[in-house]
Backbone as a chain_set.jsonl record, in Angstrom:
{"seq": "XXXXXXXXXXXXXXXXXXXXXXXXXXXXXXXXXXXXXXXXXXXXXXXXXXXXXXXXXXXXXXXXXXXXXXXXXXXXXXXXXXXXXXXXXXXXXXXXXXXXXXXXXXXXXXXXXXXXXXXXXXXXXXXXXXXXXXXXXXXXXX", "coords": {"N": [[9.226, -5.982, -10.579], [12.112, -7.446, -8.95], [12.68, -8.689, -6.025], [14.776, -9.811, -3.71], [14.505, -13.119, -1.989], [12.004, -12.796, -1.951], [8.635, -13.56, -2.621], [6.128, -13.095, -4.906], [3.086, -13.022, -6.017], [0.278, -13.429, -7.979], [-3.544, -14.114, -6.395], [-2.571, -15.827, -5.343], [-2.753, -18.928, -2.694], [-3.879, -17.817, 0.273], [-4.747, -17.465, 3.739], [-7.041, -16.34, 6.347], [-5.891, -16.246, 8.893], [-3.673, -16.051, 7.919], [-3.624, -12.829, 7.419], [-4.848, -11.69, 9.503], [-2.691, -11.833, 11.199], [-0.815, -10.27, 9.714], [-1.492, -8.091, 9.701], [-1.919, -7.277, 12.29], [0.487, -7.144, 12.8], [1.478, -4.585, 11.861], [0.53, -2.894, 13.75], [-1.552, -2.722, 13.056], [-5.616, -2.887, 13.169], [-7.684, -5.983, 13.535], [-9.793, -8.368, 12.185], [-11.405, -11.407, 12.849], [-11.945, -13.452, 10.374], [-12.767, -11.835, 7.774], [-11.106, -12.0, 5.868], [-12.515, -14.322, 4.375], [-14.869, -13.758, 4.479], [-15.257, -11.67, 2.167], [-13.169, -12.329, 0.046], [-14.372, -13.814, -2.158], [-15.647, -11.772, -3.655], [-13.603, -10.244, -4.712], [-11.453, -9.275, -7.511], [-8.994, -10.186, -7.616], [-5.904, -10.839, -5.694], [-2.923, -9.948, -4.395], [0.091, -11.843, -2.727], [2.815, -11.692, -0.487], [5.721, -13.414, 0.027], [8.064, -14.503, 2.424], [11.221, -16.108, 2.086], [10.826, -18.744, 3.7], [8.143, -18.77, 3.61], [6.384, -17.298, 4.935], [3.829, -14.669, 4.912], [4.448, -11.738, 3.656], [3.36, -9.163, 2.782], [0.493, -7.921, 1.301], [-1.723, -7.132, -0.739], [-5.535, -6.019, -2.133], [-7.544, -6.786, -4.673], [-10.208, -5.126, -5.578], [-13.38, -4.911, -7.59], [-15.877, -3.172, -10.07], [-16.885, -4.962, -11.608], [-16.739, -3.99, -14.2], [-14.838, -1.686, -15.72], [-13.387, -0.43, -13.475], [-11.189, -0.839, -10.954], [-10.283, -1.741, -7.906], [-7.75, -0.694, -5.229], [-7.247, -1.903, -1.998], [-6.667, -2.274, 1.266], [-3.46, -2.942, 1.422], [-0.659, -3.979, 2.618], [2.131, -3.986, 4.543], [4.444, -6.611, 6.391], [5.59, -5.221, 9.153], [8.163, -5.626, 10.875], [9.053, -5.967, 8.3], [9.05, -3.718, 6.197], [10.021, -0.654, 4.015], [11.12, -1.953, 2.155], [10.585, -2.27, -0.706], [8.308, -3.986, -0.674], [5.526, -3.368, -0.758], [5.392, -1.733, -2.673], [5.927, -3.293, -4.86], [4.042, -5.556, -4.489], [1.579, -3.631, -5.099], [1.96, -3.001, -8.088], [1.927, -5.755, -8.861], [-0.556, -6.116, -8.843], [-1.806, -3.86, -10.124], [-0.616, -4.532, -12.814], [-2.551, -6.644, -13.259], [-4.706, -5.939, -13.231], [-5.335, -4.422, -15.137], [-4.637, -6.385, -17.254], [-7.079, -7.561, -16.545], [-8.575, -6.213, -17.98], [-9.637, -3.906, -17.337], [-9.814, -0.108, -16.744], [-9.114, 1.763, -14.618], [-7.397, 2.483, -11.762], [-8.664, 2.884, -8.364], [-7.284, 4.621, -5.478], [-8.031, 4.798, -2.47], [-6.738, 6.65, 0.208], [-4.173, 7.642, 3.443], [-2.761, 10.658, 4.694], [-0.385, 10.898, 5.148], [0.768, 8.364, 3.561], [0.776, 9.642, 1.407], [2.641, 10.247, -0.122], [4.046, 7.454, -1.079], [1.593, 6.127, -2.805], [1.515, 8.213, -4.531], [4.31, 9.005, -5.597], [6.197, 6.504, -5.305], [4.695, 4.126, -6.08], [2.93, 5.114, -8.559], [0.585, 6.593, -8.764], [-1.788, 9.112, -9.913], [-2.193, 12.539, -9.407], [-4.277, 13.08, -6.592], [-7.978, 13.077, -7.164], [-10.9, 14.69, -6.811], [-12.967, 13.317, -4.299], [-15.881, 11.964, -2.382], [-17.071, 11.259, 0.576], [-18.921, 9.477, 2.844], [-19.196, 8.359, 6.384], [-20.312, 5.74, 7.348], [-21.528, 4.786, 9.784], [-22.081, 7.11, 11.479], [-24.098, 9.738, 11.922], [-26.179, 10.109, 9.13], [-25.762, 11.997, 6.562], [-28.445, 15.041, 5.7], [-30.317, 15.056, 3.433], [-29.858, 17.969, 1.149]], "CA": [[10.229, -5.647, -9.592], [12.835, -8.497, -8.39], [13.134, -8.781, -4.563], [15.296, -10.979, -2.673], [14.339, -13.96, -1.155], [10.544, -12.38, -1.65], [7.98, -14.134, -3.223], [5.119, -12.005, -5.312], [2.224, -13.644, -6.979], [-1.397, -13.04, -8.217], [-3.987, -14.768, -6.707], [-2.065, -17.612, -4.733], [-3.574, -19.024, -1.74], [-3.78, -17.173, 1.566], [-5.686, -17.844, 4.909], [-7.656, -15.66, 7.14], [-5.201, -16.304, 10.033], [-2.651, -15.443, 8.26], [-3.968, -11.753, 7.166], [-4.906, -11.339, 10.776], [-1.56, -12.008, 11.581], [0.07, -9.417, 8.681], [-2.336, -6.815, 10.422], [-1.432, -7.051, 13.56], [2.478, -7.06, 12.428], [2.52, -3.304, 11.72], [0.022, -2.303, 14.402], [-3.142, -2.409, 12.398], [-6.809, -3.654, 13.429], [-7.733, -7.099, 12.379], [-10.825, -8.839, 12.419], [-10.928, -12.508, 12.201], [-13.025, -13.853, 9.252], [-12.536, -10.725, 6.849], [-10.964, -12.222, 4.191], [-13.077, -15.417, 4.136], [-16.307, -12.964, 4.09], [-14.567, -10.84, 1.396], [-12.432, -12.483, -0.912], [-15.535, -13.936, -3.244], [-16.003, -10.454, -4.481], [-12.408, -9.697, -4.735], [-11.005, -9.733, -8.64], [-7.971, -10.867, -7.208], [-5.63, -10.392, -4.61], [-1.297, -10.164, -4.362], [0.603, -12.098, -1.804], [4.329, -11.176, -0.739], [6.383, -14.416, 1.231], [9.478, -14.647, 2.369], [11.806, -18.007, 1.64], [10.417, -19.568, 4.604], [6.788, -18.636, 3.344], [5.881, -16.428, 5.699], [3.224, -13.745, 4.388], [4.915, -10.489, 4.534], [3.076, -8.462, 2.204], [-0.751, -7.993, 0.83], [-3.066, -6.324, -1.174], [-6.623, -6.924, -2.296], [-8.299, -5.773, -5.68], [-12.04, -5.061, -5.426], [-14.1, -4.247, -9.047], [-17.031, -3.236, -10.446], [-17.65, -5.507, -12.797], [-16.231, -3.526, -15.324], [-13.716, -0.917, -15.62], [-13.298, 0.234, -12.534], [-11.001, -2.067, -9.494], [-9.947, -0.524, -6.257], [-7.009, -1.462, -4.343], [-7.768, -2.327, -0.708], [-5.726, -3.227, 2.315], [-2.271, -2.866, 1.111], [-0.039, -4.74, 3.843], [3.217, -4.885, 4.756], [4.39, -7.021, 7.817], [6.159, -4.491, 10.052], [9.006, -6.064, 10.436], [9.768, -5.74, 6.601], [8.667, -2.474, 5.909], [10.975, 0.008, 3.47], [12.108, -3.43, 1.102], [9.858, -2.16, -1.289], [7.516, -5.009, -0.915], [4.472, -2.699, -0.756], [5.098, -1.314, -4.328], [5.985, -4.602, -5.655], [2.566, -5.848, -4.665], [0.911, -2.956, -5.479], [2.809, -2.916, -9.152], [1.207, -6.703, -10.045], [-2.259, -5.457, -8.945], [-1.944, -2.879, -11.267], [-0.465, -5.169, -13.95], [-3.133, -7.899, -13.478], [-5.948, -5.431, -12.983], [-5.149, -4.095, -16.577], [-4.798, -7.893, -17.976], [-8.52, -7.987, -16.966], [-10.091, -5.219, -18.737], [-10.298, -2.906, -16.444], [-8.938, 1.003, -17.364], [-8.834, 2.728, -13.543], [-7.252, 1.484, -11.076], [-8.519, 3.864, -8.055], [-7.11, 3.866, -4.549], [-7.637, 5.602, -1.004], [-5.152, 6.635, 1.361], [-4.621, 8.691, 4.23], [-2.017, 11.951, 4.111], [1.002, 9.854, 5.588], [0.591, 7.404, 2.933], [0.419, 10.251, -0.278], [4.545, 9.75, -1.407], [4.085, 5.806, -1.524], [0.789, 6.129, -3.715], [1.779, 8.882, -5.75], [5.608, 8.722, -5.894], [6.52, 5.032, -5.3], [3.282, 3.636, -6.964], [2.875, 6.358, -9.686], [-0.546, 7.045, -9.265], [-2.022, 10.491, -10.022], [-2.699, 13.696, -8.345], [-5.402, 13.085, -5.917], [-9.072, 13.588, -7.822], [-11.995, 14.784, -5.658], [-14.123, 12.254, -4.507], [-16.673, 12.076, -1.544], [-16.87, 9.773, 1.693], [-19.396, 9.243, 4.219], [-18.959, 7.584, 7.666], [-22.026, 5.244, 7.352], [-21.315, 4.821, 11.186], [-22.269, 8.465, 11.665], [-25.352, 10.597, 11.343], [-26.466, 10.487, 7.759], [-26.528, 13.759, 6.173], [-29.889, 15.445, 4.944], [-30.172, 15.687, 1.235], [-30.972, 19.679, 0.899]], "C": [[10.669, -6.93, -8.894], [12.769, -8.535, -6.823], [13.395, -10.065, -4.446], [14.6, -11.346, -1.872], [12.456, -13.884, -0.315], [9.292, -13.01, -2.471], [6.64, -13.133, -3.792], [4.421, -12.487, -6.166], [0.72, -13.061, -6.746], [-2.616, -13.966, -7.62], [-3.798, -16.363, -5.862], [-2.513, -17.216, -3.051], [-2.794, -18.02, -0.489], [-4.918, -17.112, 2.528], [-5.648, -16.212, 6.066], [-6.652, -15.642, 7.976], [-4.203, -15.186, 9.286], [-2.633, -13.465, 8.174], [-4.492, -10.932, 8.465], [-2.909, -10.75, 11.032], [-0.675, -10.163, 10.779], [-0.594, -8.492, 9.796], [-2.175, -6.484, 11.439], [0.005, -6.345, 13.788], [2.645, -5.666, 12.226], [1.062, -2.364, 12.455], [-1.728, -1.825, 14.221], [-4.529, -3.198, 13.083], [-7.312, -4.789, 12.577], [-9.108, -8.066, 12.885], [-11.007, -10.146, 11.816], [-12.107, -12.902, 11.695], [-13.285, -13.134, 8.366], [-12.396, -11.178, 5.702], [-11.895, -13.4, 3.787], [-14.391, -14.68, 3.555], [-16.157, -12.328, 2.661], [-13.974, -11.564, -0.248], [-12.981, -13.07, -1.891], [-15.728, -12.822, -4.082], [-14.782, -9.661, -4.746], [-12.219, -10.112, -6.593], [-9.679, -10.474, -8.58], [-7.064, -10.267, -6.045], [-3.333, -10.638, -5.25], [-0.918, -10.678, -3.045], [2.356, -11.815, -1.839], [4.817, -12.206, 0.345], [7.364, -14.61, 1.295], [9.79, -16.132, 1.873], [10.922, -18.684, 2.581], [9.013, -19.534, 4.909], [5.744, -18.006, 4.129], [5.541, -15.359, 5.12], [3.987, -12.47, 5.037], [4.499, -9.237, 3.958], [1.46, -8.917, 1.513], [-1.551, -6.913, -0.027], [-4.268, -6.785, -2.137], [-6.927, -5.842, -3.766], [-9.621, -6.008, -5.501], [-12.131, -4.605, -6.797], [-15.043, -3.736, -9.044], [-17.427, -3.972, -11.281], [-17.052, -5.488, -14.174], [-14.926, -2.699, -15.554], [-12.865, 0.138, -14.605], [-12.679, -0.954, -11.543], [-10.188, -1.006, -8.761], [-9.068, -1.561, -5.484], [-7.538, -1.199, -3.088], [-7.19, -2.922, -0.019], [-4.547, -3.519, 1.79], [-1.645, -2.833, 2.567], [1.061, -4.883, 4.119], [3.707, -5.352, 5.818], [5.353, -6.169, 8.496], [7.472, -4.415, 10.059], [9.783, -5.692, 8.625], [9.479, -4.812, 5.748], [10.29, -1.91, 4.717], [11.629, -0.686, 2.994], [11.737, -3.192, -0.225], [8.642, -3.519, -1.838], [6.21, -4.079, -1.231], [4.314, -2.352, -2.216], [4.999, -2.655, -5.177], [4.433, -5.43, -5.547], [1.45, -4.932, -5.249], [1.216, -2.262, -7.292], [2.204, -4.459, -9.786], [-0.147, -6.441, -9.357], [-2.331, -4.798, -9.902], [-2.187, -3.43, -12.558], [-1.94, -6.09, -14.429], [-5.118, -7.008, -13.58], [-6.42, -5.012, -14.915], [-5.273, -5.19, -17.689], [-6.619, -8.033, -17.994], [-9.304, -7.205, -17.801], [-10.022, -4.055, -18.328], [-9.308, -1.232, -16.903], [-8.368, 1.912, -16.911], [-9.413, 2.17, -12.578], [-7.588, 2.883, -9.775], [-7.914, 3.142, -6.463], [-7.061, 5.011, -3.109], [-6.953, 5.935, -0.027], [-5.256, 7.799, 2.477], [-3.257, 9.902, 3.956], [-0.556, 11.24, 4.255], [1.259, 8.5, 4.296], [0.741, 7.715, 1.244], [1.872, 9.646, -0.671], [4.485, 8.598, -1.922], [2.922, 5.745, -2.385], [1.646, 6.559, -5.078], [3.348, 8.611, -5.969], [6.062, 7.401, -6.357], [5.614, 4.199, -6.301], [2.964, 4.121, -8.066], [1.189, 6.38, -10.033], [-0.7, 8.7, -9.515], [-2.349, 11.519, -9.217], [-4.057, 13.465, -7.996], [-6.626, 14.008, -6.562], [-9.811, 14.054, -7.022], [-12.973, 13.409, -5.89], [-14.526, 12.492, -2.938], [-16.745, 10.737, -0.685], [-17.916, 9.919, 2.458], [-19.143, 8.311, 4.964], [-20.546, 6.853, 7.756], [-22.569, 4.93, 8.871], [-22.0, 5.817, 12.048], [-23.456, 8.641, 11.727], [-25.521, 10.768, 9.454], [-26.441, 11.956, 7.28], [-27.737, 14.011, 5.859], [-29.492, 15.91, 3.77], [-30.868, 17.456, 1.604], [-31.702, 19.888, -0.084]], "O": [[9.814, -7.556, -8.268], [13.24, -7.398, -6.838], [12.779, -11.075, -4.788], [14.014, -10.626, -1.064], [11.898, -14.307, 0.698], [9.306, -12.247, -3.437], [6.176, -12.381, -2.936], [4.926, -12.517, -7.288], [0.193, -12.494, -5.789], [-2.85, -14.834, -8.46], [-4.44, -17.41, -5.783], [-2.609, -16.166, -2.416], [-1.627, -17.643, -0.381], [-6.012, -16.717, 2.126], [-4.761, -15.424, 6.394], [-6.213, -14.502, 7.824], [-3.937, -14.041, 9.65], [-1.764, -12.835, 8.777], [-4.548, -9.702, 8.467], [-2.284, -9.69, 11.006], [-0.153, -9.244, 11.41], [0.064, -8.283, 10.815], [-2.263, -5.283, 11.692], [0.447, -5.471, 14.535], [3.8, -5.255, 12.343], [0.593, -1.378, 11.885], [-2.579, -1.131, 14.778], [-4.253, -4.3, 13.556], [-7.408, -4.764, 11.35], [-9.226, -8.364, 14.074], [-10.87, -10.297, 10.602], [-13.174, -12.797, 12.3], [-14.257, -13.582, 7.758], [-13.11, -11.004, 4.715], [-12.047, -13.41, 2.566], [-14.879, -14.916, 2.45], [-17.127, -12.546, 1.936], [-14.376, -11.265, -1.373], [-12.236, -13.048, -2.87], [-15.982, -13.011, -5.272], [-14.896, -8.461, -4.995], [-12.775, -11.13, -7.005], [-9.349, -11.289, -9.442], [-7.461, -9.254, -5.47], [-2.795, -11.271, -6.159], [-1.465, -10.118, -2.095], [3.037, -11.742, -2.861], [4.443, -12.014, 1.502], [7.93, -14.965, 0.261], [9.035, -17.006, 1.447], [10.082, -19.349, 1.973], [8.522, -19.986, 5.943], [4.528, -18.15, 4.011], [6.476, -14.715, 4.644], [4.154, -12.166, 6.218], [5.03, -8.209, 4.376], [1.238, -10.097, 1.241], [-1.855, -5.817, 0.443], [-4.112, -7.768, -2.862], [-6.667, -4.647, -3.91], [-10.07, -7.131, -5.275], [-11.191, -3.979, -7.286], [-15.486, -3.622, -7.901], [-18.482, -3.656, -11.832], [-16.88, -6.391, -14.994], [-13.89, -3.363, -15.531], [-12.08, 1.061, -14.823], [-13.393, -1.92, -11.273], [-9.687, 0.093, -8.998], [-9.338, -2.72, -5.17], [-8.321, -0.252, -3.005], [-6.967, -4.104, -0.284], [-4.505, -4.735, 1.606], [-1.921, -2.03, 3.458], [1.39, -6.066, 4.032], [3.533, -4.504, 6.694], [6.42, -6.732, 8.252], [8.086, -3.507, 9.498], [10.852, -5.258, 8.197], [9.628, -5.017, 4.543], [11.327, -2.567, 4.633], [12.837, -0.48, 3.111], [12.405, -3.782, -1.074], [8.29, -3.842, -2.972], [5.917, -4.26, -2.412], [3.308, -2.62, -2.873], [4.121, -2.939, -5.991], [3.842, -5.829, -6.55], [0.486, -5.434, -5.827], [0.725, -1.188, -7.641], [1.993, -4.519, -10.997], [-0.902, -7.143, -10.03], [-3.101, -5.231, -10.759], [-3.151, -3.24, -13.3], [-2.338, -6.21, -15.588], [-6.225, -7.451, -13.884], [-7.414, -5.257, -15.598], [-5.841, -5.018, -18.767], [-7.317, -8.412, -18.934], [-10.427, -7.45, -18.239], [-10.386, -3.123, -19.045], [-8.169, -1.345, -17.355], [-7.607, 2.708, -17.463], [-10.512, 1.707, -12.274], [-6.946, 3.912, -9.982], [-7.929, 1.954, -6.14], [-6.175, 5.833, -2.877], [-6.57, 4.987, 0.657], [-6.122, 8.673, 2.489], [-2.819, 9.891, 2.806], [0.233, 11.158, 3.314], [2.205, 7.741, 4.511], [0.802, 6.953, 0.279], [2.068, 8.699, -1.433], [4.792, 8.45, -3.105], [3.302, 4.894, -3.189], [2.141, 5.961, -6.033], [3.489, 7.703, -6.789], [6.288, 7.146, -7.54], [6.102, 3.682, -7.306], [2.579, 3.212, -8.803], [0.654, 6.241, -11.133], [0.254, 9.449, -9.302], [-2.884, 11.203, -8.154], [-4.962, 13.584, -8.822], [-6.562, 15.237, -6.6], [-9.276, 13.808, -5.941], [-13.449, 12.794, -6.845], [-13.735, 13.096, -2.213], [-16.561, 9.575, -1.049], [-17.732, 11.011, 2.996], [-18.82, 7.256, 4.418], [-21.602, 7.356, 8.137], [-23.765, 4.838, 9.146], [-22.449, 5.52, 13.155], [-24.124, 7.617, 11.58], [-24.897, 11.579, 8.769], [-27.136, 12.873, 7.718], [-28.348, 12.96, 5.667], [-28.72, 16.742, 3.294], [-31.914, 17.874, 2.101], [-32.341, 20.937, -0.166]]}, "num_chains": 1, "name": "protein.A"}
């Protein structure tokens, strides 16, 4: 996917600040030193910059190892929302996730967020899968 005056690569550098920064830009919580802690265990990551190289778009791939990578933190800076930067990053994750090996790409979302997965993104009808709040009370195994 082409975008004007948008930059979209696999992999190319990006700083802690500035991923603060993106996070903040559309109201999100941001914790500084995340990606520095993080991005070792990442298979790769997408950046989205305008001409004037300003990060305006993100997302992270996480793996297992094997055939399994998980998008994570899909970003767009506020400001530049509805450009389709979000798919476009989330479109060479996909691509590059597939270049490695890998055969399923899975990804979490909240209900506000289903059209741009499934529609825009073309993932699949939501599978069951299970969450705990590790924050929480553990459950008891019965």
């Amino acid at each position: 996917m082409e975008l004007p005056d948008v930059d979209v690569r696999w992999r190319a550098s990006v700083s802690d600040a500035e991923l603060v920064a993106l996070t903040v830009s559309h109201g999100g919580r941001s914790e500084p030193g995340w990606w520095d802690r993080i991005r070792p265990h990442s298979l790769g990551w997408v950046t989205a910059r305008a001409a004037d190289g300003l990060l305006v778009g993100f997302v992270n791939v996480a793996w297992d190892g094997g055939v399994h990578a998980f998008l994570l933190d899909t970003k767009t800076r506020g400001d530049w929302q509805r450009r389709g930067i979000g798919t476009a990053v989330v479109r060479l994750a996909t691509l590059r996730a597939r270049d490695a090996g890998c055969e399923w790409l899975h990804v979490d979302f909240t209900d506000e967020l289903r059209s741009f997965y499934l529609e825009a993104c073309g993932f699949a009808a939501p599978q069951g899968a299970g969450l705990i709040n590790l924050h929480s009370a553990l459950p008891t195994p019965r």
